[in-house]
C-alpha positions as CSV (number, residue, x, y, z in Angstrom):
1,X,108.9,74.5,82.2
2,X,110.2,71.7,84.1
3,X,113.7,70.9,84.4
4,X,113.1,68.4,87.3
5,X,114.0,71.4,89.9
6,X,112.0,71.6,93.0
7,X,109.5,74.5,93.0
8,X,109.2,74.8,89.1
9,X,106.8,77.6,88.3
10,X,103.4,76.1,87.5
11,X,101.7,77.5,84.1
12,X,99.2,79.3,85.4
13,X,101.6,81.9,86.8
14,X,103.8,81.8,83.5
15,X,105.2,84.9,82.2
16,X,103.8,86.9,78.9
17,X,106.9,85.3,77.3
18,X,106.6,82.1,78.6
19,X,109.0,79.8,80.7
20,X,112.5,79.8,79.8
21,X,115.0,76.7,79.9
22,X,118.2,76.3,82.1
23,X,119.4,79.3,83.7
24,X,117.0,81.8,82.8
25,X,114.2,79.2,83.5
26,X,116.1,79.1,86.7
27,X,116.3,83.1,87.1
28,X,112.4,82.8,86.3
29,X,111.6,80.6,89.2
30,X,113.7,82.1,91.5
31,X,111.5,85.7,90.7
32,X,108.5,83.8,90.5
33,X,109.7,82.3,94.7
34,X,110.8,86.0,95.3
35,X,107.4,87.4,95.1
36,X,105.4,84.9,96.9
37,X,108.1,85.4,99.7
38,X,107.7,89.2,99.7
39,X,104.0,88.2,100.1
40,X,104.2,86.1,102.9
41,X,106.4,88.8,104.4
42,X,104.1,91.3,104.1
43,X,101.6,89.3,105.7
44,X,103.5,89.0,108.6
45,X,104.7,92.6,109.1
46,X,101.4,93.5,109.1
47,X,100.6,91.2,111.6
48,X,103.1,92.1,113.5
49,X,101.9,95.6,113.2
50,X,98.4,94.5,114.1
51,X,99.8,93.1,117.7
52,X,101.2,96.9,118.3
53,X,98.4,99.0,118.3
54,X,98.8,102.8,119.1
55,X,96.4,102.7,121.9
56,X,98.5,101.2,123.9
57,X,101.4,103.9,123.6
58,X,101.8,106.9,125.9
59,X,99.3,109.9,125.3
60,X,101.0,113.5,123.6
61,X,101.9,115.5,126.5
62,X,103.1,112.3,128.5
63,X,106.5,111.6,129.3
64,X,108.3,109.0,126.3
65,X,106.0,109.5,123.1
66,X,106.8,110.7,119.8
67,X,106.1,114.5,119.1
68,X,103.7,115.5,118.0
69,X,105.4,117.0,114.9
70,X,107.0,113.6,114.3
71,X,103.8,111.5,115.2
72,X,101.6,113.7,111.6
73,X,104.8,113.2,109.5
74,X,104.4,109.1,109.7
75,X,103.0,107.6,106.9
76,X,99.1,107.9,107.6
77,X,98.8,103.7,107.2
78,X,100.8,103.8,110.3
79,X,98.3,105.9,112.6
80,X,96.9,102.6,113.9
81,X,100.9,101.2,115.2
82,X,102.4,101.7,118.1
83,X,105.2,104.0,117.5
84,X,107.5,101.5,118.9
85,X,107.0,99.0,116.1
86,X,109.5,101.0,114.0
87,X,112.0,100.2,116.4
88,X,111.7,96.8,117.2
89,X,110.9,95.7,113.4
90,X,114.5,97.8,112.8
91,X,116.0,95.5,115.1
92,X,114.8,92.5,114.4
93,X,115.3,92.8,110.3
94,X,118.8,95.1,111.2
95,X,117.5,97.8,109.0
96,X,117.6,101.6,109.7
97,X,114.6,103.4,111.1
98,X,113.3,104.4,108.0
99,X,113.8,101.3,106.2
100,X,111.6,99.8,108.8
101,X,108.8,102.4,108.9
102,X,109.2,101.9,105.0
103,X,108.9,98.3,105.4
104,X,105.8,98.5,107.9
105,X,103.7,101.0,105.7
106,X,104.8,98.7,102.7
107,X,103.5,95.7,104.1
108,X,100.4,97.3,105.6
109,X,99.3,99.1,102.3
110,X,99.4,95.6,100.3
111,X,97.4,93.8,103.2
112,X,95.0,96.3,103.6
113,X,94.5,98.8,100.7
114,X,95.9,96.2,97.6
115,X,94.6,92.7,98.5
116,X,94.2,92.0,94.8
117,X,98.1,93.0,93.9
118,X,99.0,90.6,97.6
119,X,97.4,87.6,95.8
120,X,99.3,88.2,92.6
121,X,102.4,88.2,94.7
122,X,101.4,84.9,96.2
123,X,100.6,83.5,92.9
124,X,103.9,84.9,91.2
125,X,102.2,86.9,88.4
126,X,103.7,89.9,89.5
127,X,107.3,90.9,90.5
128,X,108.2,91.6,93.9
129,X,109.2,95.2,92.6
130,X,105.7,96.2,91.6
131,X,105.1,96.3,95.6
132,X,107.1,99.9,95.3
133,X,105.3,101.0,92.9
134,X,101.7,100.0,93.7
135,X,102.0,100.8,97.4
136,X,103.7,104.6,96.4
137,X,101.1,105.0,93.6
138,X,97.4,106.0,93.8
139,X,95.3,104.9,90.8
140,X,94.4,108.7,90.2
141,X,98.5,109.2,89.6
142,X,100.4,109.2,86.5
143,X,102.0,105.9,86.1
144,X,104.3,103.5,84.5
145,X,103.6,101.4,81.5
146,X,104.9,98.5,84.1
147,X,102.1,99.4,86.4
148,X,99.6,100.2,83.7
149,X,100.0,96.3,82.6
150,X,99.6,95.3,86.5
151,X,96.1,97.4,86.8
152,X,93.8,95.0,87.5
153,X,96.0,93.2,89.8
154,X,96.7,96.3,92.0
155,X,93.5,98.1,91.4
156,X,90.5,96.6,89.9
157,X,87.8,98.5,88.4
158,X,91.2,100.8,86.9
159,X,91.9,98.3,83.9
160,X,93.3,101.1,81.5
161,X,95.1,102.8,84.7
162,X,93.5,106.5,83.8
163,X,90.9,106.5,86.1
């Protein structure tokens, strides 16, 4: 497709359906900008979560850290962070606590467990709402027919997505 806007979608990315005209070209390449923004993103939450390691945090049984009941119920991607990355990536994105932790272990599971289903995100041949569901999924799960057409993007070597 190309209407003359800025950023059309190039061909290689196209959907199974193909590029629409007008407004639902439009709708198209504004999904298409979505993901490779949600990619970027991820990127840099994960970087950001890279610059707070947990090492530098208090110690259990120190005054100001986490419990230690609340430290083994964070997502195990986040072992590595800082405790205090929660908080300041909440602030900084004015989300909730958990919508930041969500957010973090998000960002950190497509960087560093789904680099295949990342580059499909920067490419647009996947949705910015199959992050959800690849990053909450393991390959050994049941899973949807949207995920099962996604496989080899978010796990290779799964093509079927039986395992």
């Amino acid at each position: 497709m190309d209407d003359g806007m800025q950023g059309t979608p190039s061909a290689a990315a196209a959907p199974v359906v193909g590029w629409a005209a007008g407004p639902l070209g439009a709708v198209q390449a504004a999904d298409q900008e979505i993901a490779r923004q949600t990619a970027i993103k991820a990127r840099a939450v994960a970087a950001f979560a890279a610059s707070r390691p947990a090492g530098a945090d208090r110690a259990q049984g120190e005054r100001g850290p986490m419990s230690a009941e609340r430290w083994a119920a964070r997502p195990e991607v986040l072992r590595s962070v800082s405790e205090w990355a929660t908080p300041e990536l909440a602030i900084a994105l004015d989300l909730t606590q958990q919508g930041a932790e969500k957010e973090l272990a998000r960002s950190l599971t497509l960087v560093s467990r789904l680099p295949a289903t990342l580059a499909a995100l920067e490419s647009g041949v996947v949705h910015a709402g199959i992050c959800g569901t690849c990053s909450s999924t393991s390959p050994r799960s049941p899973m949807s027919g949207c995920v099962r057409r996604w496989m080899p993007s978010c796990w290779p070597g799964w093509p079927d997505g039986t395992g």
